[in-house]
Each structure stands twice: as C-alpha cells, then as structure tokens.
TILODO-891295 format. One record per residue (C-alpha): residue in three letters; x, y, z. Coordinates in steps of 0.02 Angstrom, whole numbers, padded with zeros to 5 digits, always signed. Example, Ala and Ser with C-alpha at 12.3 -4.5 7.8 and 13.67 -1.06 7.14 Angstrom:
2
ALA+00615-00225+00390
SER+00684-00053+00357
END
This chain:
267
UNK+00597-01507+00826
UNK+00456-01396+00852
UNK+00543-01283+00733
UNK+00511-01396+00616
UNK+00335-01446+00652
UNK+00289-01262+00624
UNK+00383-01265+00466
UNK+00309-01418+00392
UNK+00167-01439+00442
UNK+00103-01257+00503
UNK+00107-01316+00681
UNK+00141-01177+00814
UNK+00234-01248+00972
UNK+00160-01239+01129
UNK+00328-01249+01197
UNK+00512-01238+01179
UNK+00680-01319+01210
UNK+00700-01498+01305
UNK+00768-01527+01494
UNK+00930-01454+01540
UNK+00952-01360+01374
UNK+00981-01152+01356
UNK+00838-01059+01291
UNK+00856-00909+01236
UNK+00745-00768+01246
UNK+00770-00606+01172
UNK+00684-00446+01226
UNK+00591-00344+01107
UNK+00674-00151+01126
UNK+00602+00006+01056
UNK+00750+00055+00945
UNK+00878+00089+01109
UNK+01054+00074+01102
UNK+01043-00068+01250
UNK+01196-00191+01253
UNK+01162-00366+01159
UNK+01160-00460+01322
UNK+01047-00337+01416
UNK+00918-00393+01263
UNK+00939-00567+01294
UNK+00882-00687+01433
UNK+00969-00830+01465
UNK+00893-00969+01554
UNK+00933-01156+01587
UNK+00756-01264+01562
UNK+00724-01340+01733
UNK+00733-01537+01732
UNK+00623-01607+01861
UNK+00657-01771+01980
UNK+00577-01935+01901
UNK+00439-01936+02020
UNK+00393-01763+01976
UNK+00389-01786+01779
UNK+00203-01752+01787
UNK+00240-01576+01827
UNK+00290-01532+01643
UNK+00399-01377+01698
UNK+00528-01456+01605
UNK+00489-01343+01456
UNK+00486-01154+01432
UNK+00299-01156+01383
UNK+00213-01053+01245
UNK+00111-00933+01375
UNK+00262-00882+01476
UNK+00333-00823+01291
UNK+00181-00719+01275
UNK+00199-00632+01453
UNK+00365-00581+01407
UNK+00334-00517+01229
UNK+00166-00434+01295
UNK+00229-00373+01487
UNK+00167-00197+01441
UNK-00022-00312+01471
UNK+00003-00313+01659
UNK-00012-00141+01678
UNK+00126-00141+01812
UNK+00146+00043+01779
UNK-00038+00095+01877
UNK+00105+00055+02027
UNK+00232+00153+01994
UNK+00199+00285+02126
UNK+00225+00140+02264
UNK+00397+00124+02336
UNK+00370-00070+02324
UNK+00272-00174+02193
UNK+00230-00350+02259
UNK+00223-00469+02137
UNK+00202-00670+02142
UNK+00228-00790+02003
UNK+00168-00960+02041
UNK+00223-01094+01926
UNK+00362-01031+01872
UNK+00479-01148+01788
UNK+00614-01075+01701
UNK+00560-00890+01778
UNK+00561-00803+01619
UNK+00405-00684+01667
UNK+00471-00657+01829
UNK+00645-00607+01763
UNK+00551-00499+01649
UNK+00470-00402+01757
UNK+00592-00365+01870
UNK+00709-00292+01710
UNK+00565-00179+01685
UNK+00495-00131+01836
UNK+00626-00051+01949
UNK+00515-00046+02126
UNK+00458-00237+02086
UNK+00492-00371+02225
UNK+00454-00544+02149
UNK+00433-00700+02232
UNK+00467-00848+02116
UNK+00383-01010+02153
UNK+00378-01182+02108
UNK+00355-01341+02150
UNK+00471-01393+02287
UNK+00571-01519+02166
UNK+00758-01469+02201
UNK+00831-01486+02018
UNK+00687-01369+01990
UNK+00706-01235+02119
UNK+00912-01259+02100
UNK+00862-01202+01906
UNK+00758-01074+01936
UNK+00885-00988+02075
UNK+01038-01005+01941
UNK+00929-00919+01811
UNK+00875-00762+01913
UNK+01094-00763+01958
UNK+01128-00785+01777
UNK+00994-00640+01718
UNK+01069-00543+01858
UNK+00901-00514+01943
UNK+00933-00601+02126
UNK+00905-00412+02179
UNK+00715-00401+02146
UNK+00693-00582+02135
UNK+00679-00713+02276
UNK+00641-00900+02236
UNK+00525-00986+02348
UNK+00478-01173+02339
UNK+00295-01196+02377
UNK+00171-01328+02344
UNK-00021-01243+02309
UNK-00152-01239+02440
UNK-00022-01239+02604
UNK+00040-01118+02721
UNK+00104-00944+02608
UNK+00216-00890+02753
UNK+00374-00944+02653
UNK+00311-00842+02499
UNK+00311-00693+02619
UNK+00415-00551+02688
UNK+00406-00540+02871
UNK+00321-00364+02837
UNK+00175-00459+02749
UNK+00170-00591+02900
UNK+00119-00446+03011
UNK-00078-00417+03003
UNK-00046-00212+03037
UNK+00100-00218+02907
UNK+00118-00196+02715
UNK-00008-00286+02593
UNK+00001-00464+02514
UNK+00037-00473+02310
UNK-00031-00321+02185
UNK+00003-00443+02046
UNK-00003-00629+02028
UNK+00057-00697+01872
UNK+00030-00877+01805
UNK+00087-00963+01647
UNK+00003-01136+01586
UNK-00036-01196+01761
UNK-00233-01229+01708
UNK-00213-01397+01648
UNK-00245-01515+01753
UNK-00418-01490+01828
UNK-00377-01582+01980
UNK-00256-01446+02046
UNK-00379-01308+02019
UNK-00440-01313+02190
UNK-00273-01282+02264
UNK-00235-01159+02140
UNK-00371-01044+02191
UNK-00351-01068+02376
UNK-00162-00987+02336
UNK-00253-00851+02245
UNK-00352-00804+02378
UNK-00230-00835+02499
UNK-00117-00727+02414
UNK-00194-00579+02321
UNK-00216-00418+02421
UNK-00363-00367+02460
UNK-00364-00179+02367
UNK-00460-00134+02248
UNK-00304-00139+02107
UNK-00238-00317+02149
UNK-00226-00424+01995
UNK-00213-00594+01943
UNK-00145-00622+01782
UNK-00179-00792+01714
UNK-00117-00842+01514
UNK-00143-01009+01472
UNK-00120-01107+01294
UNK-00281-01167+01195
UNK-00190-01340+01197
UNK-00267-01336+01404
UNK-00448-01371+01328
UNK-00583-01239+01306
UNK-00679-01358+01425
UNK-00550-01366+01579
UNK-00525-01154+01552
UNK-00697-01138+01564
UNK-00702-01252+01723
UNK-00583-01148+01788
UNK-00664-01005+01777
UNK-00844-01065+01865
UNK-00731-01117+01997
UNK-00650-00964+02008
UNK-00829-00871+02051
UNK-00858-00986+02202
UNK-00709-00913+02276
UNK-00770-00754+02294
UNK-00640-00704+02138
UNK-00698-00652+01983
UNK-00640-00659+01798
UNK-00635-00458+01748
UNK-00584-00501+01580
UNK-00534-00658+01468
UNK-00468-00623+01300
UNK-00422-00748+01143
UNK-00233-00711+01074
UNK-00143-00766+00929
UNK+00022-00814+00967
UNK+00120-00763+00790
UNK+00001-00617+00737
UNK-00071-00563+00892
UNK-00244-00553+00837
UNK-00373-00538+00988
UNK-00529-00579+00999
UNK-00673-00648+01130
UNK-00656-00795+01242
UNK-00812-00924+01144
UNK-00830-01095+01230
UNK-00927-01149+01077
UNK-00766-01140+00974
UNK-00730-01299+01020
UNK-00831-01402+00918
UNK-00761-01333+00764
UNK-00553-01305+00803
UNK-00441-01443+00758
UNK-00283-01481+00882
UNK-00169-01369+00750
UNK-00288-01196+00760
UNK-00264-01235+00944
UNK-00107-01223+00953
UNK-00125-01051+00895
UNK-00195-00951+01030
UNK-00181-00914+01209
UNK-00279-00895+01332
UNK-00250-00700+01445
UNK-00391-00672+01589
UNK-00371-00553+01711
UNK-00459-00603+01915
UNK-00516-00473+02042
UNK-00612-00503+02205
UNK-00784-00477+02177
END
C-alpha cells in the first residue's frame, strides 16, 4: 500500500509493512562477494497488545530505514580502539538499527529496548536470533524515565567500574510531546559522561517541525545539548539546515520527504 501511494501519488512512506508481517531489509555492500543472506535482514514487525496500540511500534518506521542505510553517520568507528563499544537503542521496535550495528561493529554491545509489551519484546528477541546477532545484542524491556539498572551490565552498576552508553540511538520516538520528559531523563540517565558520548536522534518530518523544535528547548534544560541537527531527504539524500520557519510553507506530502538527524552532547 504505501508502495503504491508513492507511486501514484508521489507520496514517500513514513513507514513500512503491517503487524506480524516480514520486512525485509537489505544492506547496501561496497561491491563484496558477501553471501545473499548476510546482505539481508530479516525481521518480523512487532504487533503490540491492544492496550498498547498507541505505541505505534507496530511498523518498521521510515527513520530506522535511514539509520541503517546511513550507519557510517554514527561515527562508531572514533571507538574502535576500545575493547567494548556501549551502545543503547531505545525504542526499538523491530531492532533493525540495533541489528545493524552490531553486523558492523565487531566490539559493539547493544542493549535493545522497548516498551515492556511482551508480543513486542518476544519480537524483538526472535529478530536479533533470526539476524544471528544474540551475541552483541541483549533485549531489555524498559519503560522511559525509571530505574536503568535492567539496561545495564553489572560492570556499569558499579560506580568505580566501566562507563554507561558511548552511543544512544533513537528512531521516531519524538512524537508525542508528552513523553519527552521521560525521554530525556533516560538520556541523561544513560549517556556517559565523556567527552565522545553521543546521542543520535532521527526522526521523520511527519513528527511536526513544532514538537522537534520543542524537543530540542527541552533538551537544553537538561543540561544536554543539540551539537548538530541536519534536514535529510529520504530518496535523494539531499541535506540541508534544520528551519522551523519551513513550516508554514510544506504541505503533508514534502513532509513526508525528509528526516530529521540531530546529534546531543552534554553541555
């Protein structure tokens, strides 16, 4: 269907595939010899209880497409001289950045969270089986704004031991303003306190230029700040500068067209 809304009518989909269907994915290689299936991600989309419908993680959404085509973006490879890369993915749905990044990045340990919905989490564990990752990847079910123990390695529970998360990846989890709150407490819960630790936050126009933006004044009052925030287009990868004012003039189908990529630091 959304196929065919970008067909007909020029309509780029902000997301893909319905519950409990296969998606998909394959990985963009550089001309290797790699086997078919070792280019391909397979992954089940997550179909959420009835009382958790409000979610919507029962899609593979537009922005966790870009992460994957565009991983190179998270400059993961600044780490490469540490024995372990900690790395946190919060909202993750189907898990298709997380599985991503640990195919790429061989000293990555990722926790993969999500809401703690169990046809969610039961999903998102057969996926990182089924993409053969369960040995960099560990799902975690977690709710934003409580206790990050669970998202932890007893290492990281120890205040003399090893760090909290380098990275912090999020796709599409912007859009409803009342969960900001909680979503920055995580950040800051979560996000190590050296000077290379990263959030990486890509989020589809369709969230509102208005709620981004609320986002990121939010996001300054928590002692974060935004280092960058770029403008991307989804089919020709055109980039240019994140402008509020853009949306008085952009109809609901030039939306659809762009994401959203900013990039948080402490201050």
């Amino acid at each position: 269907m959304s196929a065919s809304l970008q067909t007909l009518y020029d309509h780029t989909p902000v997301s893909h595939s319905a519950p409990g269907s296969i998606f998909t994915y394959t990985i963009k290689c550089d001309g290797g010899g790699s086997p078919a299936l070792l280019r391909q991600i397979t992954l089940q989309i997550p179909d959420t209880q009835a009382s958790n419908w409000s979610l919507h993680a029962s899609s593979i959404w537009q922005s966790s497409v870009h992460i994957a085509d565009h991983i190179e973006y998270l400059q993961l490879d600044r780490f490469s001289d540490r024995k372990i890369l900690r790395v946190l993915e919060l909202g993750a749905g189907a898990g298709l950045p997380s599985i991503m990044i640990a195919r790429n990045t061989p000293n990555a340990a990722v926790v993969v969270s999500d809401y703690p919905d169990e046809n969610l989490i039961c999903t998102l564990s057969d996926n990182i089986r089924r993409n053969h990752a369960s040995e960099r990847c560990r799902v975690v079910p977690y709710a934003w704004g409580n206790d990050i123990s669970p998202l932890l390695t007893p290492a990281q529970q120890n205040p003399e031991g090893s760090a909290l998360f380098d990275i912090i990846v999020a796709a599409d989890t912007l859009w409803n303003p009342e969960t900001h709150v909680q979503f920055i407490d995580t950040l800051c819960m979560c996000l190590d306190h050296s000077p290379d630790a990263r959030v990486h936050i890509v989020a589809g126009l369709h969230t509102g230029r208005y709620t981004l933006q609320s986002f990121m004044n939010a996001v300054m009052m928590h002692k974060l700040q935004v280092e960058r925030v770029v403008e991307r287009e989804v089919i020709d990868g055109v980039q240019r500068p994140w402008d509020i004012t853009r949306a008085e003039s952009e109809d609901e189908r030039e939306r659809r067209k762009w994401v959203v990529w900013m990039v948080l630091k402490w201050a």
